[in-house]
C-alpha positions in Angstrom: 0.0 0.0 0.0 1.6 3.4 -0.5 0.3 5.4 2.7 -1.3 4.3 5.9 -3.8 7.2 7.0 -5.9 8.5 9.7 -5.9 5.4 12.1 -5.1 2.6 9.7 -4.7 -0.8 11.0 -3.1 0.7 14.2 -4.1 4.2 14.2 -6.5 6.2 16.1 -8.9 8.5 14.9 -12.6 9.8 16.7 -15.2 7.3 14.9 -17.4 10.3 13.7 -14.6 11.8 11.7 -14.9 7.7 9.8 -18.1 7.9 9.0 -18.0 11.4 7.0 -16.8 9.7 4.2 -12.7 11.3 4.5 -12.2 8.5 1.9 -13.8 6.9 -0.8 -13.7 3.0 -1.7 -11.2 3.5 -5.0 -8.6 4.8 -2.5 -8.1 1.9 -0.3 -5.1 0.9 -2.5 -3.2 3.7 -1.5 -4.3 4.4 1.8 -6.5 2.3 4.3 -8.7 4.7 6.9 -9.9 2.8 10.1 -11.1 4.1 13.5 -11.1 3.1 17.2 -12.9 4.7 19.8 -10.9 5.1 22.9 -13.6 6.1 25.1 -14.7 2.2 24.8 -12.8 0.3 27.9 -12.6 -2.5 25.4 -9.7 -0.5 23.2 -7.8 0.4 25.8 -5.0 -1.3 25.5 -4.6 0.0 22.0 -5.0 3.1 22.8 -2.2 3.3 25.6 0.0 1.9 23.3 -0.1 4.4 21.3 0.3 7.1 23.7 -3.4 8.7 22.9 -3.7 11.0 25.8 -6.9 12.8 23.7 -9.1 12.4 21.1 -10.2 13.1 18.1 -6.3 12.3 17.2 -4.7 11.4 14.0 -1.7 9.4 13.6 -0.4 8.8 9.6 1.2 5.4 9.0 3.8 5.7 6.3 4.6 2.7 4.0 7.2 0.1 5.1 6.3 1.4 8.8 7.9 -0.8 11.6 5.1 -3.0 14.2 6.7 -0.8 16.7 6.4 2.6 15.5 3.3 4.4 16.8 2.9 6.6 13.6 3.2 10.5 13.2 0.7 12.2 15.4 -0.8 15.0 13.4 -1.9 18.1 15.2 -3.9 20.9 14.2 -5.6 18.5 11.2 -9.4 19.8 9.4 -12.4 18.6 10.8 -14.9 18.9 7.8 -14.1 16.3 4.9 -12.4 18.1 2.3 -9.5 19.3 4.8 -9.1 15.8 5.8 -9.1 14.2 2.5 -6.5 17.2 1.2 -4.3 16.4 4.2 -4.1 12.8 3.3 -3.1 13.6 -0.2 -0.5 16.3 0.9 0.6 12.8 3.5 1.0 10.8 0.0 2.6 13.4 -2.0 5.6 13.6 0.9 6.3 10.0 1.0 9.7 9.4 0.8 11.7 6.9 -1.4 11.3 4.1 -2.1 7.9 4.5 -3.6 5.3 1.5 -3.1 4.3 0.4 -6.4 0.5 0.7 -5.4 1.0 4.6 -5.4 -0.2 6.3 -7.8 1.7 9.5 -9.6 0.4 12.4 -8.1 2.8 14.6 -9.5 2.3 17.4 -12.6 3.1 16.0 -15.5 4.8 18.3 -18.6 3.6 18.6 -23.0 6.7 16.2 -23.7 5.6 13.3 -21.2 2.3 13.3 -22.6 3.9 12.6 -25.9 5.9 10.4 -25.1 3.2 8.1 -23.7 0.8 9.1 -26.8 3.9 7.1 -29.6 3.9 4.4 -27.2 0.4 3.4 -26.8 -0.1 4.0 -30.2 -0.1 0.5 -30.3 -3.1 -0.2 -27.5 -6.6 1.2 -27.4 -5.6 2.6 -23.7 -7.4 6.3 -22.7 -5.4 8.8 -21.6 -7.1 11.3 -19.8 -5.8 15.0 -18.8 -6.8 16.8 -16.0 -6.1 20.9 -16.1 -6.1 22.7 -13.4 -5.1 25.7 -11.2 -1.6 25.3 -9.0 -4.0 25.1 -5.5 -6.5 23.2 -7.0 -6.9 19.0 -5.8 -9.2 17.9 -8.4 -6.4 16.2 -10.6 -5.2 14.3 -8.1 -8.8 13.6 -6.2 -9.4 11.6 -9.8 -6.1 10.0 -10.6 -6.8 8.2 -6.6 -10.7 8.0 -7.5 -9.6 6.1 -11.0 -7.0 4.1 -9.1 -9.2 0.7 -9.3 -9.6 0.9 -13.0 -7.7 -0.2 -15.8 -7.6 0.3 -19.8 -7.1 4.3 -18.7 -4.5 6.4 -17.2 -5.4 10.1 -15.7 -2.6 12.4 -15.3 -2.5 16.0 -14.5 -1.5 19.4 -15.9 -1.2 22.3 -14.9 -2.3 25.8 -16.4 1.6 27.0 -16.8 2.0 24.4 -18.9 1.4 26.8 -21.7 2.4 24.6 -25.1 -0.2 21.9 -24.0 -3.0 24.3 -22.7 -2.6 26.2 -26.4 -2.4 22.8 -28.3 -5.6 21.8 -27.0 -7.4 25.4 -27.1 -8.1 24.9 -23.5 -10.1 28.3 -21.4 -11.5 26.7 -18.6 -9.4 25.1 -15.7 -10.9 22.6 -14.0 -11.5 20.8 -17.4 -10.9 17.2 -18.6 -9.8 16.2 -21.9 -9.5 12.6 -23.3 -7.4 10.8 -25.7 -7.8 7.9 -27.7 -7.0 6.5 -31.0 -10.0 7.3 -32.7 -10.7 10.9 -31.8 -7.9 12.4 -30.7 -8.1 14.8 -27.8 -11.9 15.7 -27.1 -13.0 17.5 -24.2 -15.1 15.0 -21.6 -18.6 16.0 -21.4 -19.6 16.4 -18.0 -23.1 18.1 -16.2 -20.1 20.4 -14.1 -16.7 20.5 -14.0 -15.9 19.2 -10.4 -13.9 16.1 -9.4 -17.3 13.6 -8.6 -18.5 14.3 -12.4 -15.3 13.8 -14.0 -14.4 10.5 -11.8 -18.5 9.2 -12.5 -17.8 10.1 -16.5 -14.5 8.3 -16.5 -15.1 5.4 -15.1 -18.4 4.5 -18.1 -15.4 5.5 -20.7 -15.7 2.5 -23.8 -13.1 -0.5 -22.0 -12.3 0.9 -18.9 -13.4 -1.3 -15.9 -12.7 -1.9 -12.1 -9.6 -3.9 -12.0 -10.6 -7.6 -11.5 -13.8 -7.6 -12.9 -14.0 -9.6 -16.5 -13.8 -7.3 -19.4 -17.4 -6.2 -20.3 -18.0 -7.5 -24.2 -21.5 -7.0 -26.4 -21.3 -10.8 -26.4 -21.8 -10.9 -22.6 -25.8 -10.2 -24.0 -26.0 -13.2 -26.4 -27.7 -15.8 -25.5 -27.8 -19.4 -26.5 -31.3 -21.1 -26.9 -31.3 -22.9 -23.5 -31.2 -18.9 -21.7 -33.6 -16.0 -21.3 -33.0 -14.1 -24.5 -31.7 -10.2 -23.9 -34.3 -8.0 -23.3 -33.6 -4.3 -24.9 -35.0 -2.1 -22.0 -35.3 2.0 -21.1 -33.0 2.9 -18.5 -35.6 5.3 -17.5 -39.0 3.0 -17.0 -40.1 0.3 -14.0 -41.0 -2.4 -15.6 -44.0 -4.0 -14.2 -42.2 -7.1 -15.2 -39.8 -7.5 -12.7 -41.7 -6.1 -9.9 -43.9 -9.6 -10.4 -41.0 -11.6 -10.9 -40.2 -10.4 -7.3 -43.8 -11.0 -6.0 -43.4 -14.4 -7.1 -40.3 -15.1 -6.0 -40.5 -13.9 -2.5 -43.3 -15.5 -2.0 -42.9 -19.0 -3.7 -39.4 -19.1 -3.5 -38.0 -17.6 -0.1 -41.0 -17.9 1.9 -41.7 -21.7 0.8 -37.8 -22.1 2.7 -40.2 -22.0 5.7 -41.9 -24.9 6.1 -43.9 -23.7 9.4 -44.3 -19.6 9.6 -44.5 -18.6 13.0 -43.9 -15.9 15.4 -42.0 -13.4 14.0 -41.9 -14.9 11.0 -45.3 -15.4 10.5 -45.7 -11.4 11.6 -43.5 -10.5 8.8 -45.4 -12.5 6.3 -48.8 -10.9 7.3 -47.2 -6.8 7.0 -45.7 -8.1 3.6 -48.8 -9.0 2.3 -50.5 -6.4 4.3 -48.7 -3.3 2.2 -48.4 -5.6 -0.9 -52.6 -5.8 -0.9 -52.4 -1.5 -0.2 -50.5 -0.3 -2.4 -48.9 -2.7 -5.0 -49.8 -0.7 -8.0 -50.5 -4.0 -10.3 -52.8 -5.2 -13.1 -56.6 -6.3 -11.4 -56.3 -9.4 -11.6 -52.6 -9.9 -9.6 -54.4 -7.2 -6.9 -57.0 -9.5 -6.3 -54.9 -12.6 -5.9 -53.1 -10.1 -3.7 -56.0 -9.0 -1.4 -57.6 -12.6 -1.2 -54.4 -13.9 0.4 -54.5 -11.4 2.8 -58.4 -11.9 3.5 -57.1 -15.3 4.1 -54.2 -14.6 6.5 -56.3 -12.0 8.5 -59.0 -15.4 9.1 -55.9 -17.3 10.4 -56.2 -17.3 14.4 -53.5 -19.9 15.0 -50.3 -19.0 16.0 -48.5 -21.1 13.0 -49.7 -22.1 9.6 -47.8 -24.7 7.3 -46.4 -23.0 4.1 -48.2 -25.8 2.3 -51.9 -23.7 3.3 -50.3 -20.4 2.6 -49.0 -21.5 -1.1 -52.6 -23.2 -1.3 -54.4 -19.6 -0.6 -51.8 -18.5 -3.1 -52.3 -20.5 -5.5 -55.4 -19.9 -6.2 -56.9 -19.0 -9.4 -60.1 -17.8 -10.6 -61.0 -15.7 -14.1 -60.2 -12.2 -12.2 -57.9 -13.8 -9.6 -53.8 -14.9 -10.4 -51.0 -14.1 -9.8 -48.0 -15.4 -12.6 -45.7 -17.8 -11.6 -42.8 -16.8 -14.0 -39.8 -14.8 -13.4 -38.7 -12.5 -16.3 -36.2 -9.8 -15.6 -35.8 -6.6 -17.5 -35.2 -4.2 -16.2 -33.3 -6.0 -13.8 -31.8 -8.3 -16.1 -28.0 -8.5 -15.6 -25.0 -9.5 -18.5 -25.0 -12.7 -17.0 -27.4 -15.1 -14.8 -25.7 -14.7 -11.8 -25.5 -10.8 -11.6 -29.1 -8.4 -10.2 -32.3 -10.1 -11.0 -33.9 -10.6 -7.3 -32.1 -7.8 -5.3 -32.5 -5.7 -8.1 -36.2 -6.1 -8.2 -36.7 -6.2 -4.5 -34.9 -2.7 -4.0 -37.6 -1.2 -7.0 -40.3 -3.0 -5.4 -39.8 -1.3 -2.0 -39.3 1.8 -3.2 -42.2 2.0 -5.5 -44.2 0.4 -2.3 -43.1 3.5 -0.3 -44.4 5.8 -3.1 -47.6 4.6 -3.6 -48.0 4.5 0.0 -47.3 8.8 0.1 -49.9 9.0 -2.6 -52.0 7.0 -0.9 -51.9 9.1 1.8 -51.4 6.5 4.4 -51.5 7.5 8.4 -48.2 5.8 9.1 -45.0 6.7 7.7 -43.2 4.1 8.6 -46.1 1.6 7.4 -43.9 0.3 4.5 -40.5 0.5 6.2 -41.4 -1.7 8.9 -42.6 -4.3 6.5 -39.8 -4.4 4.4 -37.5 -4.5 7.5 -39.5 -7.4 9.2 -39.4 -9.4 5.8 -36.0 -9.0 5.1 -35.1 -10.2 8.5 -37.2 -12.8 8.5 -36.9 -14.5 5.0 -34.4 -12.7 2.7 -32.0 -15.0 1.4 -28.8 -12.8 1.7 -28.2 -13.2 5.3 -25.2 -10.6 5.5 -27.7 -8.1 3.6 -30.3 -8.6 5.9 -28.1 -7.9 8.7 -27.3 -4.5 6.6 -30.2 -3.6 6.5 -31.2 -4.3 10.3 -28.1 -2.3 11.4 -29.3 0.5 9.2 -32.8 0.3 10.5 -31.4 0.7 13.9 -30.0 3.8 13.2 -32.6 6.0 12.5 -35.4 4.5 11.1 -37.9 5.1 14.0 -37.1 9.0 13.5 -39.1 9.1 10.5 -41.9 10.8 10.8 -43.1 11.9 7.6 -43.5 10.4 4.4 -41.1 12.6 2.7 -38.4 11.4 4.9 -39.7 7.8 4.6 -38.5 8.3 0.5 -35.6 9.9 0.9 -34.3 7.5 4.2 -35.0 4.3 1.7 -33.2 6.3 -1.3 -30.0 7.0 1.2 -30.1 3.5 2.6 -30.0 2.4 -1.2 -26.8 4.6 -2.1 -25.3 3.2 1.2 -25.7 -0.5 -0.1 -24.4 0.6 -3.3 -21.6 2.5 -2.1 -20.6 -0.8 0.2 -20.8 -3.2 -2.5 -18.9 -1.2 -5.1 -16.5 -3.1 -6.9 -17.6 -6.6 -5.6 -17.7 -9.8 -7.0 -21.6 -9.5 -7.4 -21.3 -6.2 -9.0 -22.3 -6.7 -12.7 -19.6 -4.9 -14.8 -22.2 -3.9 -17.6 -24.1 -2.5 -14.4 -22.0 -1.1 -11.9 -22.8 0.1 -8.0 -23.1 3.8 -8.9 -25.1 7.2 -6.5 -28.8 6.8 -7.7 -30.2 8.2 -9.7 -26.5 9.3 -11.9 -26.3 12.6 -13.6 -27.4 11.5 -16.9 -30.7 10.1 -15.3 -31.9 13.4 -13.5 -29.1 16.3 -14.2 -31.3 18.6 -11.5 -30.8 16.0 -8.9 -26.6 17.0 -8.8 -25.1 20.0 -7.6 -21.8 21.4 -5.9 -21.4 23.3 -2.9 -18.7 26.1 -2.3 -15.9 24.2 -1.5 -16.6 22.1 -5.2 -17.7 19.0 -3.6 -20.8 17.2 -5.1 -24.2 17.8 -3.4 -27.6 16.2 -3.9 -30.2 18.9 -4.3 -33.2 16.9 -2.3 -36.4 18.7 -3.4 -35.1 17.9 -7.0 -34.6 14.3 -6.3 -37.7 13.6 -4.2 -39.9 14.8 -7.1 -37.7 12.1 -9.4 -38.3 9.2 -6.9 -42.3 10.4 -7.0 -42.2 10.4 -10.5 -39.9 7.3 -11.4 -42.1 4.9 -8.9 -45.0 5.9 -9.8 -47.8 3.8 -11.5 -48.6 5.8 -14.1 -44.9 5.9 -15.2 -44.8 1.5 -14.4 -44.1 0.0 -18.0 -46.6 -3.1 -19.1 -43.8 -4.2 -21.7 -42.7 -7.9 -21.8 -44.9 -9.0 -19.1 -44.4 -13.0 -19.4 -47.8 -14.2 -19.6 -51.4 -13.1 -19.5 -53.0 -12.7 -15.8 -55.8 -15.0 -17.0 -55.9 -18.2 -15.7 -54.3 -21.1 -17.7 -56.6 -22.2 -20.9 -56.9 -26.0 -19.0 -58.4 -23.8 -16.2 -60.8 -22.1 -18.2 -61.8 -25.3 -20.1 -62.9 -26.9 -17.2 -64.5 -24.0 -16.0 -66.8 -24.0 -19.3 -67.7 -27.9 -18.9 -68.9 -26.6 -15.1 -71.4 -24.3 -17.1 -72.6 -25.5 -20.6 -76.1 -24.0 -20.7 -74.2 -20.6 -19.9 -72.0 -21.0 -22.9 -74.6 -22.1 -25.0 -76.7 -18.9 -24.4 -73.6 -17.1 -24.9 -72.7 -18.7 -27.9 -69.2 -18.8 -26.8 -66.6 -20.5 -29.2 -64.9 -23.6 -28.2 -61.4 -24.2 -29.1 -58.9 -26.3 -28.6 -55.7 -25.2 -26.4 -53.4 -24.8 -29.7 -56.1 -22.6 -31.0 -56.4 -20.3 -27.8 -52.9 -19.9 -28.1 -52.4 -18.6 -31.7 -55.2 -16.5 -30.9 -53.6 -14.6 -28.2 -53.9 -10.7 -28.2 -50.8 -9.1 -30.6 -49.0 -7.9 -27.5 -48.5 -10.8 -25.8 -47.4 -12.7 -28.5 -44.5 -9.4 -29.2 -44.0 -10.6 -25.0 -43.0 -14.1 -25.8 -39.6 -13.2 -26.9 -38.0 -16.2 -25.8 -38.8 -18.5 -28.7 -39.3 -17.0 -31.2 -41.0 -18.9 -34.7 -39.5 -18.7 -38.1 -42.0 -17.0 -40.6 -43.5 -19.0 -42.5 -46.3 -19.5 -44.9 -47.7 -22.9 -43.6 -50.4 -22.6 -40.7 -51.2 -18.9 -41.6 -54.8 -17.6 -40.6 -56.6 -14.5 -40.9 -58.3 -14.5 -37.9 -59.4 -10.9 -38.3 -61.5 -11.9 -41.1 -62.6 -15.3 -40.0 -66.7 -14.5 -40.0 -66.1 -13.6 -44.4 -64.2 -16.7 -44.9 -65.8 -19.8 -46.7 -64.4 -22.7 -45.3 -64.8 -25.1 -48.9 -63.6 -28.4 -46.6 -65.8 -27.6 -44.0 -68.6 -27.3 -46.2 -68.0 -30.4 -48.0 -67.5 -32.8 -44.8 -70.5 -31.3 -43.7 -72.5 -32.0 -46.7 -71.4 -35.5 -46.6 -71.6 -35.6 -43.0 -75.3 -34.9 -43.3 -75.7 -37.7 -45.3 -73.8 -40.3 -43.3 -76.5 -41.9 -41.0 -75.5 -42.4 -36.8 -76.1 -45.0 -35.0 -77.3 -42.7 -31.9 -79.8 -40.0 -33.6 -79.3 -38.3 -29.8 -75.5 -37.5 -30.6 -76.8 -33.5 -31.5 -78.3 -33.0 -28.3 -75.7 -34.2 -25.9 -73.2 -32.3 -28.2 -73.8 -28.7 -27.9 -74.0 -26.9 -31.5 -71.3 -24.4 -33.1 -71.8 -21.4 -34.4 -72.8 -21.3 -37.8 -70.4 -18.6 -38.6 -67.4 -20.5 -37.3 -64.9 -22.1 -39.2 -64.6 -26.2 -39.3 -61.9 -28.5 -40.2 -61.1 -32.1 -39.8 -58.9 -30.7 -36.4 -62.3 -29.7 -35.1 -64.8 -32.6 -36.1 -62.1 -35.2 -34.1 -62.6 -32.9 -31.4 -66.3 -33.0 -31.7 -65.8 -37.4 -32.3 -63.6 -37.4 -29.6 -66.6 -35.9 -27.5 -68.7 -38.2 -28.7 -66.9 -41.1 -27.7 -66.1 -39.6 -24.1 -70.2 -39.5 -23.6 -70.6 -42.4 -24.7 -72.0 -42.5 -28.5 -71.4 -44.7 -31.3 -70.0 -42.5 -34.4 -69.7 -44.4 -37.7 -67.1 -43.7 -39.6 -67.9 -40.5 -42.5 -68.3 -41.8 -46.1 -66.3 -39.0 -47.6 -64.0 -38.6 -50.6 -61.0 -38.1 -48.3 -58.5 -38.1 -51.2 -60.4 -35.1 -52.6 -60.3 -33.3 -49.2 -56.9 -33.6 -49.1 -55.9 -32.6 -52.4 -58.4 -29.6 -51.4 -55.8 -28.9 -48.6 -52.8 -29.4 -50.0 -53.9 -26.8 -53.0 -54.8 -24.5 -49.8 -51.8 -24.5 -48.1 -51.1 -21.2 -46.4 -53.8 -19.4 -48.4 -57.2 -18.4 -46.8 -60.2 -20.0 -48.1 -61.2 -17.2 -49.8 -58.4 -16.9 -51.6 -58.8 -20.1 -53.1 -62.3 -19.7 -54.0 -60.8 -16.5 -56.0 -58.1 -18.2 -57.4 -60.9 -20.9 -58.7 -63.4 -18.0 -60.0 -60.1 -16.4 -62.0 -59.4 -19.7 -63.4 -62.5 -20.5 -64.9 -62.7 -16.8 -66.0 -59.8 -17.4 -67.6 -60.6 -20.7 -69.4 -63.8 -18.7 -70.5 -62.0 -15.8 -72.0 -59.8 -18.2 -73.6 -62.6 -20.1 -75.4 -63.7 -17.2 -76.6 -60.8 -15.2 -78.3 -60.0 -18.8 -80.0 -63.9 -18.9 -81.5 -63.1 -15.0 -82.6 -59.9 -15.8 -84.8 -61.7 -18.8 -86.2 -64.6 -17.2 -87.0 -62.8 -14.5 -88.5 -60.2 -17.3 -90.0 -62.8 -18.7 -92.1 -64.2 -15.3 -92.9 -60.8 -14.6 -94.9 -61.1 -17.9 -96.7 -64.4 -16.7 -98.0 -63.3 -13.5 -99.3 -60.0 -15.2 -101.3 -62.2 -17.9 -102.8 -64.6 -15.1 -104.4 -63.6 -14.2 -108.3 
């Protein structure tokens, strides 16, 4: 490591000063922060080792340090962040040879380095990115540390004396970045301000440059092979209904079903879940009654355990305006690979579009949502360690919210916390990475600086983002997986419950391949995942099915008519079809196979079969209209023939007439 600061490893430092952020994560290969309270009696051994007589103190570590050396006590040291975060850099800049390898150049750099490194990487796709700035001015180096992690770029700084550079480039504005790469040259790094947390957020989302350790990010990281969920091509700037029921079902099929009995606490987490889920989840009618029907069900339960096996039965169950999916189809939650976002992701929108829909809704308790979400995560969130997050963050300050507002905005923190912590993890997605939500390029307003140029989150700005980004109007019904109706086998055997309703109805019946060709256009666009080849064979015009003459149908049933039964009862226990509808041979074995199942006799139909299926093959993928056409042109045709040959031979022998006369 190049420095040890503020209390590392064996330092001391007053624990408030640690949590103000003096540091961010990209440092911590140059210099490790760390804090021990020596007002705990538990410490005090360290402490007197290190001769702290008082506190807050700050002892600097320098590399190579002995285990005996106690470290140079620094007096007189900033207390707000910037100060302390400027004296650790002025601590690395004074480091004495040798220099640990992990320490980045902090130094100015001059027009003939920069052109030396631009002939040799001539040869890589590297970017090199310049920093110009005043003589008292940190940013450069704030960026070269923040940038330390990543790899495929290198930041170096310049100063605004360094005249034949800063007139080379036209540059007019110091702070400013400008970077280099084969392709463009130098072009100046578009940025929503020129401070250091805008240039370090733009840098790091530069084409090849990723946190050191993490698998190079390819396009072919979004290819699929048949066995996977396709690549869904989503808006960065929607909630996708989508993945907030992939997170329904899998909390509640998935992690609750871990739970064989649900009881006490447990079973008090599971009834607030379902409690704010049946409030406010903002969902299509159908998932909102499944929703409000379980918890009908759990409020009726009086014993102080039920079996998971009852819950999933309450679940479970479907009627026509009742069910909730049970498929799990990410988007926009979807990560490069399987094993990166998906439930977390989802779980993190669903609770804060929960929270929003609960302000709108006006609800009496702020904390209504929050508690529920902090009950169910203890209770049956996979990720232990993150549930133990989130309880220590709860235990903070949660019970001081008292308003909705600060409901929003304590779950938005919390988030950026999480993300913050888990920055540059092995679960961080490297086509996704842990970034301040929501960045600059999602809500500019959100972003501002304060005096000392340090970035500031402008609250009013990003409160009326969060109301707007969660709410349900702004929810996206794209790709949703499958219809909320209940499965066709479901609805079949409704209808054989209820035939004298259908038959006053005159409802159509189907067969299950049939329901599913005829499914609405936009779910058909939803089922992505397999996707058929075009094709000419099996095409209907089901938009025009009442003006189409089915010739096959009308035949079979002319012979049909003929063909004598052996039970004349058959066409009252069957009930009749519509005239309008189309028949084929598909439908009259369905109609025989009906027969059979009631028990009738059905001889066989004396039929020209051979001509019925030269009638199909001639039809395949046209409509039957279109070969009645194509007949009626035919014989037109044929007509018009006969009669231009009958023309030319009358008018033939007319001319023999004429030469034969004197």
């Amino acid at each position: 490591m190049c420095g040890v600061a503020a209390a590392a490893v064996r330092a001391v430092l007053c624990c408030v000063l640690v949590g103000s952020g003096a540091v961010r994560a990209e440092w911590k290969l140059a210099v490790h922060l760390a804090a021990i309270d020596c007002a705990n009696e538990n410490n005090r051994e360290v402490c007197i080792r290190f001769a702290i007589t008082g506190y807050p103190s700050l002892r600097f570590f320098p590399a190579f340090s002995s285990n005996d050396s106690t470290g140079e006590n620094i007096r007189g040291f900033s207390r707000d962040v910037t100060g302390l975060r400027h004296l650790i850099i002025d601590k690395l800049e004074s480091h004495k040879n040798p220099a640990p390898p992990a320490c980045p150049p902090l130094e100015t750099t001059s027009t003939q380095e920069i052109d030396s490194y631009l002939e040799e990487s001539r040869e890589h796709n590297h970017n090199l990115a310049v920093v110009f700035e005043e003589d008292n001015s940190y940013v450069g180096r704030e960026v070269i540390l923040d940038m330390l992690q990543y790899v495929n770029i290198m930041v170096r700084r310049v100063l605004r004396s360094e005249e034949e550079l800063v007139n080379r480039l036209n540059v007019t504005e110091f702070p400013s970045v400008y970077v280099y790469n084969k392709q463009s040259n130098f072009t100046r790094l578009p940025v929503l301000r020129d401070a250091r947390a805008f240039y370090s957020y733009a840098l790091q989302r530069l084409p090849g440059v990723v946190r050191e350790g993490k698998p190079y990010p390819e396009v072919t990281d979004f290819v699929r092979n048949q066995t996977e969920e396709q690549w869904i091509p989503f808006n960065k700037t929607r909630v996708y209904m989508s993945d907030l029921e992939s997170a329904l079902h899998y909390s509640l099929r998935v992690e609750v079903a871990s739970h064989t009995v649900i009881k006490g606490e447990a079973l008090t987490a599971l009834k607030g879940y379902i409690s704010v889920l049946d409030k406010y989840f903002p969902g299509r009618p159908p998932v909102k009654n499944a929703l409000k029907a379980v918890n009908n069900w759990l409020k009726e339960q009086k014993k102080t355990s039920i079996m998971y096996s009852e819950f999933s039965a309450a679940l479970n169950t479907k009627t026509t305006d009742s069910y909730l999916p049970e498929v799990v189809r990410w988007v926009g939650c979807q990560g490069s690979k399987k094993q990166y976002r998906g439930y977390p992701c989802s779980m993190w929108t669903l609770f804060h579009t929960l929270i929003i829909q609960a302000a709108e809704a006006g609800s009496k308790d702020p904390q209504e949502v929050l508690q529920a979400m902090r009950h169910y995560v203890g209770s049956f969130f996979g990720c232990r360690p993150c549930a133990d997050h989130f309880e220590a963050m709860a235990q903070e300050n949660m019970d001081h919210v008292t308003t909705h507002t600060v409901a929003v905005l304590w779950l938005w923190s919390r988030h950026n916390r999480v993300n913050a912590r888990l920055a540059g993890e092995l679960s961080e997605d490297p086509h996704f990475p842990k970034v301040q939500w929501p960045p600059p390029d999602l809500c500019p307003s959100c972003h501002t600086l304060k005096s000392n140029g340090d970035h500031a989150w402008v609250q009013n700005k990003t409160l009326a983002f969060l109301r707007n980004y969660y709410s349900a109007q702004h929810l996206s019904n794209d790709f949703l997986s499958v219809s909320v109706e209940p499965p066709v086998i479901e609805r079949r055997k409704a209808r054989e419950t209820a035939p004298n309703r259908e038959q006053e109805a005159g409802q159509e019946v189907v067969d299950e391949e049939d329901e599913l060709n005829e499914a609405p256009q936009d779910e058909k666009s939803a089922s992505y995942a397999s996707p058929r080849k075009p094709s000419i064979v099996g095409l209907r015009h089901h938009q025009f099915r009442e003006d189409i003459v089915d010739l096959d149908a009308f035949i079979i049933q002319h012979y049909k008519a003929k063909a004598p039964l052996s039970r004349r009862d058959m066409e009252d226990e069957v009930e009749p079809l519509p005239q309008s509808m189309r028949r084929t041979r598909r439908d009259l074995a369905a109609l025989d196979a009906k027969g059979l199942a009631l028990g009738l006799e059905v001889e066989p139909e004396p039929y020209d079969q051979s001509r019925t299926h030269w009638m199909s093959v001639l039809s395949v993928g046209f409509s039957r209209l279109d070969v009645s056409l194509c007949v009626a042109f035919y014989l037109l045709s044929v007509l018009c023939i006969a009669t231009m040959c009958l023309y030319f031979r009358v008018k033939r022998r007319q001319r023999r007439t004429k030469l034969a006369l004197p």
